[in-house]
C-alpha positions in Angstrom: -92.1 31.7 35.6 -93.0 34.9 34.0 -94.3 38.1 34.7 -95.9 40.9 33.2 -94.2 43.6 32.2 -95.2 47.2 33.3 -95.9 46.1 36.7 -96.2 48.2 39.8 -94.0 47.1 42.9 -94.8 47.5 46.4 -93.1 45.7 49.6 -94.5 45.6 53.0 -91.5 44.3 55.2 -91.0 44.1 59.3 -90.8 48.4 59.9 -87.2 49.6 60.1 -86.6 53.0 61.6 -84.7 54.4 59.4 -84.8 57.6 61.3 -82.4 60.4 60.6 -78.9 60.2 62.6 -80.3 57.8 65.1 -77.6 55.1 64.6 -74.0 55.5 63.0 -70.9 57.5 64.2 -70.9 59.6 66.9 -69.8 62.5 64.8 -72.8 62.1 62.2 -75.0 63.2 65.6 -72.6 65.3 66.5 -73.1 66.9 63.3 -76.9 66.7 63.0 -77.5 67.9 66.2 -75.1 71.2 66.5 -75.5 72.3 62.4 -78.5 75.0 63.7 -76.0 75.6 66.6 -73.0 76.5 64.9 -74.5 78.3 62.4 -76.3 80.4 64.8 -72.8 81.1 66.6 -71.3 81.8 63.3 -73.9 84.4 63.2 -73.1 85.7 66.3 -69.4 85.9 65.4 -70.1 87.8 62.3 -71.9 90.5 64.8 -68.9 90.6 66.7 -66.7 91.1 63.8 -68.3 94.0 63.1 -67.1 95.4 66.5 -63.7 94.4 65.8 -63.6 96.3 62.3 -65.2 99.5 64.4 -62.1 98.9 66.9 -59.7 98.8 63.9 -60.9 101.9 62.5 -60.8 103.5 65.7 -57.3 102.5 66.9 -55.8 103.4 63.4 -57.1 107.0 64.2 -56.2 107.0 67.8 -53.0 105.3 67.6 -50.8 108.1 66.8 -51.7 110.5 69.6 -51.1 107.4 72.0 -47.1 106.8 70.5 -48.3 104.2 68.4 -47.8 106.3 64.5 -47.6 103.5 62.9 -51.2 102.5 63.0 -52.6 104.8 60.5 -53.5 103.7 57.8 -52.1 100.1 58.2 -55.1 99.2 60.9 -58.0 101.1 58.7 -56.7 99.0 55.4 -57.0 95.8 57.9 -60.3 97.6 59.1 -61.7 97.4 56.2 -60.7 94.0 54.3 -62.4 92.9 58.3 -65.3 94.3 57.0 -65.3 93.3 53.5 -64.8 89.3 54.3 -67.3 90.0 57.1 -70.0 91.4 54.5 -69.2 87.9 52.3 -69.2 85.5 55.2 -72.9 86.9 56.2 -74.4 87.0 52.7 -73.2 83.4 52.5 -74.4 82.1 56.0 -78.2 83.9 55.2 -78.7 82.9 51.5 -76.5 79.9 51.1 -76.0 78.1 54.3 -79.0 77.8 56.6 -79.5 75.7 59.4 -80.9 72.9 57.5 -77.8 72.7 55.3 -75.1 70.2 55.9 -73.0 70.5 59.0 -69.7 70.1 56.7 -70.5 73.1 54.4 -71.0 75.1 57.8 -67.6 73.8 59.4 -65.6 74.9 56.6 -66.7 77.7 56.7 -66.1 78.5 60.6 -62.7 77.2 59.7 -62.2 79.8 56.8 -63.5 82.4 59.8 -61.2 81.2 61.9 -58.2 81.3 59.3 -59.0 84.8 58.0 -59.7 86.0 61.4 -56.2 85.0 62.6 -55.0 86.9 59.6 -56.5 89.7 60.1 -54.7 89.7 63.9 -51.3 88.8 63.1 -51.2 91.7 60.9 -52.7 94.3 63.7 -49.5 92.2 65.6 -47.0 93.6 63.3 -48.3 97.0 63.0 -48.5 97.3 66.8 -45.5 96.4 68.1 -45.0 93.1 67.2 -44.3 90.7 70.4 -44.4 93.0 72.0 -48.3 94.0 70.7 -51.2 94.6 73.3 -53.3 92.8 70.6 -51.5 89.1 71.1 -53.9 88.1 74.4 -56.7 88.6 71.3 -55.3 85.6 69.6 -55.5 83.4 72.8 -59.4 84.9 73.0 -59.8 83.6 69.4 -58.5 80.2 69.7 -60.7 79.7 72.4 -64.2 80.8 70.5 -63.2 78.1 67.8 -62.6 75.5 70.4 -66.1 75.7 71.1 -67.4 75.9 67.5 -64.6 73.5 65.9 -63.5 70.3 66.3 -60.8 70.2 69.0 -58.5 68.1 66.4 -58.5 71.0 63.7 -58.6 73.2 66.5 -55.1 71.6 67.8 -53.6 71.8 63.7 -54.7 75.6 64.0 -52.9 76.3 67.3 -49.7 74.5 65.5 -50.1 77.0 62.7 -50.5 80.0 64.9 -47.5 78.8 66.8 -45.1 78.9 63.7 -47.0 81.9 62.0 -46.3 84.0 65.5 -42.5 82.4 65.1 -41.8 83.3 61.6 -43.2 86.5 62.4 -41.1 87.5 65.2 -38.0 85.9 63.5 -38.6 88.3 60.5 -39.0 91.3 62.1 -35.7 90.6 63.8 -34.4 89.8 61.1 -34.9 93.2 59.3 -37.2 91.4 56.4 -40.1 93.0 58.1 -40.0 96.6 60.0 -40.0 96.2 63.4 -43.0 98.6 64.3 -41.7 100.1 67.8 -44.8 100.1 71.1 -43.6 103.5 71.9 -42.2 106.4 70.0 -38.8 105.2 69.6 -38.5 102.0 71.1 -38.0 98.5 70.4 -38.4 94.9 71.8 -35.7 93.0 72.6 -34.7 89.1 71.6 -35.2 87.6 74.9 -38.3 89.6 75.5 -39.7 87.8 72.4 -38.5 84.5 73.0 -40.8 84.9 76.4 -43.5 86.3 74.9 -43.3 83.3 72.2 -43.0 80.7 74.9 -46.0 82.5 76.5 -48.4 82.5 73.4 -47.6 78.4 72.4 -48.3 77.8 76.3 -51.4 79.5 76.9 -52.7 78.9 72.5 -52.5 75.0 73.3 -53.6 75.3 77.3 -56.8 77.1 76.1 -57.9 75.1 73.3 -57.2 71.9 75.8 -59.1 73.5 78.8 -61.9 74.8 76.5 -62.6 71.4 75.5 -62.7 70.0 79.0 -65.4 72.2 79.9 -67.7 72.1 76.5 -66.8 68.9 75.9 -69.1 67.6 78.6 -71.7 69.8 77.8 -71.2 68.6 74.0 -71.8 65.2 75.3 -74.8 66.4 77.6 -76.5 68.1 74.4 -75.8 64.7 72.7 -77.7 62.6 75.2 -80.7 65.1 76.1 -81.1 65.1 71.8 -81.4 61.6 71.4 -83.5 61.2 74.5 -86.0 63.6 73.3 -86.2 62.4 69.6 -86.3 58.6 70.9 -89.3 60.1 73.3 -91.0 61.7 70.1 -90.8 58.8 68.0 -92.4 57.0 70.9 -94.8 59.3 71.0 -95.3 59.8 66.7 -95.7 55.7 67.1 -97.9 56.1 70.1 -100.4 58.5 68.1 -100.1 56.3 65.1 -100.7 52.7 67.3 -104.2 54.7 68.4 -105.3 56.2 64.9 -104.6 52.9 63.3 -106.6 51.0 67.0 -109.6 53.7 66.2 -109.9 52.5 62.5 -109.5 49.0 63.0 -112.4 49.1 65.6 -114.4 51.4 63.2 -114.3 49.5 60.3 -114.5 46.3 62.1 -117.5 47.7 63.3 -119.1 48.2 60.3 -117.9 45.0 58.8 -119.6 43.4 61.6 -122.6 45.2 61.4 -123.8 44.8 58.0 -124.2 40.9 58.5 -125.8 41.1 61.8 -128.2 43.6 60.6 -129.4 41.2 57.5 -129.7 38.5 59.6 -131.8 39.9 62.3 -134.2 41.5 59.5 -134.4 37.8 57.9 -135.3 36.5 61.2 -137.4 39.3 62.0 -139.3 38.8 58.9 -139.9 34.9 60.1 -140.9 36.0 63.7 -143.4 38.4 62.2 -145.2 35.4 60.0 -144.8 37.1 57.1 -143.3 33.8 55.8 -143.4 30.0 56.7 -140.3 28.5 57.7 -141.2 25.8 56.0 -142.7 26.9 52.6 -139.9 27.5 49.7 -139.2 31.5 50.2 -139.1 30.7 53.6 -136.5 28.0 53.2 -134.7 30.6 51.0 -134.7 33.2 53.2 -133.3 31.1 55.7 -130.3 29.7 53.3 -129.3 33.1 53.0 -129.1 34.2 56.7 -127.1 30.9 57.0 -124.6 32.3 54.3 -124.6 35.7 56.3 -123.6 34.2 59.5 -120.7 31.7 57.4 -119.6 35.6 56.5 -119.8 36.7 59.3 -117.9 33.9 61.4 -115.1 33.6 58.3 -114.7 37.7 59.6 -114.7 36.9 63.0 -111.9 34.3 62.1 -109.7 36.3 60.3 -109.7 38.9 63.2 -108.9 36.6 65.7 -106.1 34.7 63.9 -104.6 38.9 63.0 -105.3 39.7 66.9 -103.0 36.4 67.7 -100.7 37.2 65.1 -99.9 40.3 66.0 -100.7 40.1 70.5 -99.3 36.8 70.9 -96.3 36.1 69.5 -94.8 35.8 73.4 -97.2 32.7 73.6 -96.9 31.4 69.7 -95.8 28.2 69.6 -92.6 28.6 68.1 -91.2 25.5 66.4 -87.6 24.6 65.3 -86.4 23.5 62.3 -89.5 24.2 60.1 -89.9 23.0 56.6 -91.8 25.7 53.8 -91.6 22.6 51.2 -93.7 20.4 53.5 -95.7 23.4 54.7 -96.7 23.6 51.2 -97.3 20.1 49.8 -99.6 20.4 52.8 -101.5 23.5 51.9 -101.3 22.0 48.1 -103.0 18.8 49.0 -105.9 21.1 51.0 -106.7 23.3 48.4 -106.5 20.9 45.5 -110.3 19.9 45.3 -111.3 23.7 45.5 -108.9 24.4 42.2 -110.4 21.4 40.6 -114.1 22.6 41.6 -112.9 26.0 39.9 -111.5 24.5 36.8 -108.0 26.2 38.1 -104.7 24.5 37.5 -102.4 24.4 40.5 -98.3 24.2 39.4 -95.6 23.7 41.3 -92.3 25.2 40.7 -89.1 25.1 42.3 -86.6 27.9 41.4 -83.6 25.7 42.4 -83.0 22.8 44.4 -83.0 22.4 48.5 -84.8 22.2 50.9 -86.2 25.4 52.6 -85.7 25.1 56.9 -86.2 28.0 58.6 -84.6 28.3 62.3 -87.6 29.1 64.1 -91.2 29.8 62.9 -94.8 29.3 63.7 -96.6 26.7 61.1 -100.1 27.3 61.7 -99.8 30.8 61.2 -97.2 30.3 57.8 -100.2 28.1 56.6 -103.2 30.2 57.7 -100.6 32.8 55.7 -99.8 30.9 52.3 -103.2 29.1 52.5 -104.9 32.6 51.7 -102.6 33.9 49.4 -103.3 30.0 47.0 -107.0 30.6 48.0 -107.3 34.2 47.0 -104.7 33.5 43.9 -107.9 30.8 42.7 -110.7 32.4 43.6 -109.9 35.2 41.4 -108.8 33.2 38.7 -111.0 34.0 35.6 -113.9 32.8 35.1 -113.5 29.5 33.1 -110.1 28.8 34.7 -106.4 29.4 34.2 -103.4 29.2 36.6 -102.0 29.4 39.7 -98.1 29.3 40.3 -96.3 28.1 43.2 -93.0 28.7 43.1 -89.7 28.4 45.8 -86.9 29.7 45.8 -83.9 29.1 48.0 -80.1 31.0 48.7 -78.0 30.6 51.6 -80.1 33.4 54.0 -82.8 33.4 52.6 -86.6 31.6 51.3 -88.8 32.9 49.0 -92.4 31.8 48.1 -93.9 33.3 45.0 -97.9 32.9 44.3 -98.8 34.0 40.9 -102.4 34.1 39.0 -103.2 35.6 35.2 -106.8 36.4 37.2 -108.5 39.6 37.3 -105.6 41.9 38.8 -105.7 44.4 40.9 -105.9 48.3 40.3 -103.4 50.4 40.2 -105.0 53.4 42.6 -105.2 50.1 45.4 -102.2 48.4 45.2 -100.2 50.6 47.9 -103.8 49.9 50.5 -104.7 46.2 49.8 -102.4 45.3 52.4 -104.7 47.1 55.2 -107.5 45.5 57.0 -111.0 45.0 54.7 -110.1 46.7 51.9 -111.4 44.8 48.7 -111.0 45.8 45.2 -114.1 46.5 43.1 -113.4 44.3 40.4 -112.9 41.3 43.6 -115.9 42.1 45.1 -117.9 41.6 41.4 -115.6 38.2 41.4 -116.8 37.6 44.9 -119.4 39.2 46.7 -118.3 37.6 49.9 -114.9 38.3 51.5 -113.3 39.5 54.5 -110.5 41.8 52.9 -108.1 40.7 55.6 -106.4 37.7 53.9 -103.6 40.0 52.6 -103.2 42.2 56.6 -102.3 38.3 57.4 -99.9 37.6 54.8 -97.9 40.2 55.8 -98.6 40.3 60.0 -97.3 36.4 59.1 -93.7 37.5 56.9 -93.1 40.2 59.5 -93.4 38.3 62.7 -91.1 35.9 61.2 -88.6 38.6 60.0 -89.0 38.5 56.4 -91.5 40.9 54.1 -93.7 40.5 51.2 -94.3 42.8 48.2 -96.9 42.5 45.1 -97.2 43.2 41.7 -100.2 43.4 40.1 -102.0 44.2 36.2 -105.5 44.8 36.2 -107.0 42.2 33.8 -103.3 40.3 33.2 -103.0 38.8 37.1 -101.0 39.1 40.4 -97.8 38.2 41.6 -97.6 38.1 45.3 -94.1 37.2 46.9 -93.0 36.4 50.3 -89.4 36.2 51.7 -88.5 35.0 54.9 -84.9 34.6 56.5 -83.7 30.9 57.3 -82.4 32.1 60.4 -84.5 34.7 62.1 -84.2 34.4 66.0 -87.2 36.2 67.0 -87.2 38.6 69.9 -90.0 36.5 71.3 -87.4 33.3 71.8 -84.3 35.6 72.8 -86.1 36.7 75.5 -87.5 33.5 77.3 
């Protein structure tokens, strides 16, 4: 079958979360809930740069009255690149990389921190002494601030390269490649005093990034748990609020739908209690045929709203059927509304996309027809005047079945197409079609595809027809069943 071009799609299916983070990996929460975290520690480390570019400064001017000559200028030039890297890594974190940017962006760049850092201190090693330099517990201290902002795996890769940077270091200064910068005014470390104090820095470098982790790690895990616990309570809560708004609604506008024919029908009755007309005479008989039309409105309402309210508060008690056929559900609903096309001059044509037979697993039939009656109903009633067609069409695949119900009517406006699935809204040009209606027909097509698993989605032209379609999964277990 065909369809008009320039259409405008849109599904309602059974709601999927789709909530940020709440499924997938444990590192993509782990990520989404400590980005604002690290980048407020990054922050904080920045701050505390600044105090060790002060201490640089300082200790390249104190140095030499403490027989240590060796630190001016070397510790101001490392001073100041401290600073200058410091100034870079702070512009980016405030104009680039906010909280709300991705977590990745902000690890790299505590691990760039944590690389220039290191840098920075293994040259302050050399020109203090070496291994024999009051500045090596510093490096331990380091490793275990980015044990607690980095991943403990990269944190365990930068402990290796510490390890063979503070090797190669020490094994070129004894060497003679590198100067051996003296502690004191004229002495120097020995070989065995820097095998111990290497032996010493891997030991303690690789004990404090694994005892670091031991303690965070829990309270990593903690954090995890307490985040998803709260944002599972606000959803709740967001759903909650939204169950109640969309209760107070339904209630209001049922109300008013309810209203309007009760009112007309006590003022017609009225009007014959008051003997201001005869029963019996012919504008008495008239007025009476109309209150009788009122009241078939008003029960077709009251209908609709209870087979909704079952739909959607009884699916526990729904009797749920196995093996269910949509081609006999169909030939069914076909045969019942046959008489009514004819009656509207409308032609009814079946079409079957490919061949099979459509079983689903478990459904409910009365609701399916109540469901796929309205949509064949609606599709005739707002046929064109004079006639045309309505389209039936199934479709099978291997998961799936999908029923397609397609007029060239009078269409459906653009500005409603996105609301027509809500309770009693109408479109105006329907309404000049049809006067009477309960604008639930389509809140019970889909209430029907979602209970069943599937969805259903419309396109519509105003003035060229409507193409409603409804897919369902062959084999949907509902909840309902799993649970008896």
């Amino acid at each position: 079958m065909t369809e008009p071009t320039g259409t405008r799609n849109h599904s309602q299916g059974a709601a999927g979360s789709g909530t940020r983070h709440r499924g997938g990996s444990k590192r993509d929460r782990f990520s989404y809930i400590f980005a604002w975290e690290l980048h407020e520690r990054l922050l904080w480390f920045c701050k505390l740069r600044w105090l060790a570019a002060a201490g640089l400064a300082l200790a390249s001017v104190l140095g030499p009255y403490f027989s240590m000559p060796s630190t001016y200028p070397s510790l101001a030039v490392v001073a100041a690149l401290v600073a200058i890297y410091n100034l870079i890594f702070v512009h980016v974190l405030r104009e680039r990389l906010g909280p709300e940017k991705d977590y990745a962006a902000l690890r790299g760049l505590a691990i760039l921190q944590m690389v220039t850092d290191l840098a920075a201190l293994f040259f302050t090693v050399h020109f203090t002494g070496g291994c024999a330099s009051p500045v090596l517990p510093f490096v331990v201290f380091h490793m275990a601030i980015g044990t607690i902002m980095i991943e403990t795996r990269i944190m365990y890769a930068l402990a290796f390269a510490v390890s063979g940077a503070a090797a190669s270091l020490f094994t070129l200064e004894h060497l003679g490649v590198l100067a051996q910068i003296p502690t004191v005014a004229g002495g120097q470390s020995t070989v065995g005093s820097c095998v111990l104090s290497m032996a010493m820095l891997v030991v303690l470098v690789f004990g404090v990034v694994y005892l670091t982790h031991s303690v965070t790690g829990r309270f990593k895990e903690r954090n995890i748990e307490l985040h998803n616990t709260t944002t599972e309570l606000q959803h709740a809560l967001e759903e909650q609020e939204q169950l109640e708004r969309r209760k107070s609604h339904y209630m209001r506008i049922s109300a008013h739908q309810l209203r309007s024919p009760l009112g007309t029908i006590k003022t017609s009755i009225q009007v014959l209690i008051d003997g201001y007309l005869d029963p019996g005479s012919p504008d008495g008989h008239r007025l009476l045929e109309g209150t009788a039309a009122r009241v078939d409105s008003l029960l077709a309402i009251v209908n609709d709203l209870l087979e909704l309210a079952k739909m959607r508060e009884g699916r526990a008690r729904a009797p749920w059927a196995r093996e269910v056929s949509v081609n006999q559900i169909l030939a069914d609903i076909f045969d019942a509304v046959d008489p009514y096309a004819r009656e509207a001059n409308v032609e009814l044509v079946p079409h079957f996309i490919n061949e099979g037979a459509a079983v689903l697993d478990w459904a409910v039939p009365p609701d399916l027809v109540y469901a796929f009656e309205n949509l064949i109903h609606n599709a005739i009633k707002y046929s064109k005047p004079g006639g045309g067609t309505v389209t039936v069409a199934l479709g099978i695949d291997r998961t799936h079945a999908m029923v397609v119900v397609a007029d060239n009517g009078i269409g459906i406006p653009a500005a409603l197409q996105e609301d027509v699935f809500l309770e009693f809204v109408r479109a105006p040009n329907a309404k000049h079609v049809q006067a009477e209606g309960t604008g639930l027909g389509l809140s019970i097509v889909r209430e029907a595809a979602q209970m069943h698993g599937g969805k259903v989605s419309l396109e519509s032209v105003e003035g060229l027809g409507t193409t409603v379609t409804v897919v369902l999964p062959l084999h949907h277990t509902p909840p309902e069943i799993i649970d008896r």
